[in-house]
C-alpha positions in Angstrom: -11.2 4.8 10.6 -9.5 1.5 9.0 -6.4 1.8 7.0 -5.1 -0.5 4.5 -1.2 -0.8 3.6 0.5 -1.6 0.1 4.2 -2.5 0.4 7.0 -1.5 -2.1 10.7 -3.2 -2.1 12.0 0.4 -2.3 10.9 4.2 -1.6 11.4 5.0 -5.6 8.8 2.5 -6.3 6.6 3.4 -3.5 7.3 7.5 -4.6 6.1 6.3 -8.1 2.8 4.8 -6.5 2.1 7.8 -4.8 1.8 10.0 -7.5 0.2 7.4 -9.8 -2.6 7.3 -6.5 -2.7 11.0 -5.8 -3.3 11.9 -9.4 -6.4 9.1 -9.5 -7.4 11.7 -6.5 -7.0 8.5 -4.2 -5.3 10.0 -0.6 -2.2 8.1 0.7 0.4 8.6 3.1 4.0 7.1 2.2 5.2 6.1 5.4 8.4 3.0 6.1 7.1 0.0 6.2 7.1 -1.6 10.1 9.3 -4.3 10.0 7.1 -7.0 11.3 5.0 -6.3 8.1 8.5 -6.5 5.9 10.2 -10.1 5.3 13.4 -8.3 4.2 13.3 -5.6 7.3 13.3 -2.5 5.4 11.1 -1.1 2.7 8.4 1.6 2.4 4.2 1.2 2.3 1.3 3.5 1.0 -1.3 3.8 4.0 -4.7 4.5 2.4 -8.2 4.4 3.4 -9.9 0.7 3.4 -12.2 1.5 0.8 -9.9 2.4 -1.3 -7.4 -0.5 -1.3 -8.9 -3.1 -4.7 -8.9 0.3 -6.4 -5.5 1.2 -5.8 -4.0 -1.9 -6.6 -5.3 -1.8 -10.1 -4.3 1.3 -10.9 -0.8 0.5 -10.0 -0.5 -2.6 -11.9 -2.4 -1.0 -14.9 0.5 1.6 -14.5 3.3 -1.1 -14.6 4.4 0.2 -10.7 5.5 -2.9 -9.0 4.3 -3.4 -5.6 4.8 -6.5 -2.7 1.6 -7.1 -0.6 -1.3 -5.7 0.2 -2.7 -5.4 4.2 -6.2 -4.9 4.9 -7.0 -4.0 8.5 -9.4 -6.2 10.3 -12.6 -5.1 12.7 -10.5 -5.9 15.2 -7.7 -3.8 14.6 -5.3 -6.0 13.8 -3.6 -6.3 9.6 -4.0 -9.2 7.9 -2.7 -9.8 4.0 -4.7 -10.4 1.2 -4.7 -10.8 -2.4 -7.2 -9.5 -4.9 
């Protein structure tokens, strides 16, 4: 199964997205954000199912919750960002 990642500058922000996603009944996992992903090092990410990604990122800006990037996994395995 492919996983996408959106990226938040802090964990209150990516909290906030979580429960703006899980009430729109989208599934996500808040996890910290591996560095290599992270230009400042630290931060936390929302790991949600692929489909699921353009969706998700809607929603939180039509709920004013501030994210940083969005990841879409490749075939191959590998992340790649995108914008929408």
């Amino acid at each position: 199964m492919r996983y996408d990642y959106i990226t938040f500058r802090s964990v209150t922000f990516a909290q906030r997205g979580e429960r703006v996603l899980q009430s729109a009944k989208i599934r996500c996992t808040l996890q910290r954000t591996p560095r290599w992903m992270e230009e400042q090092g630290c931060g936390y990410c929302l790991r949600l199912h692929a489909r699921q990604l353009a969706a998700a990122a809607e929603l939180l800006t039509r709920e004013g919750v501030p994210f940083r990037k969005l990841y879409e996994q490749t075939a191959g395995g590998q992340l790649e960002e995108v914008s929408l």
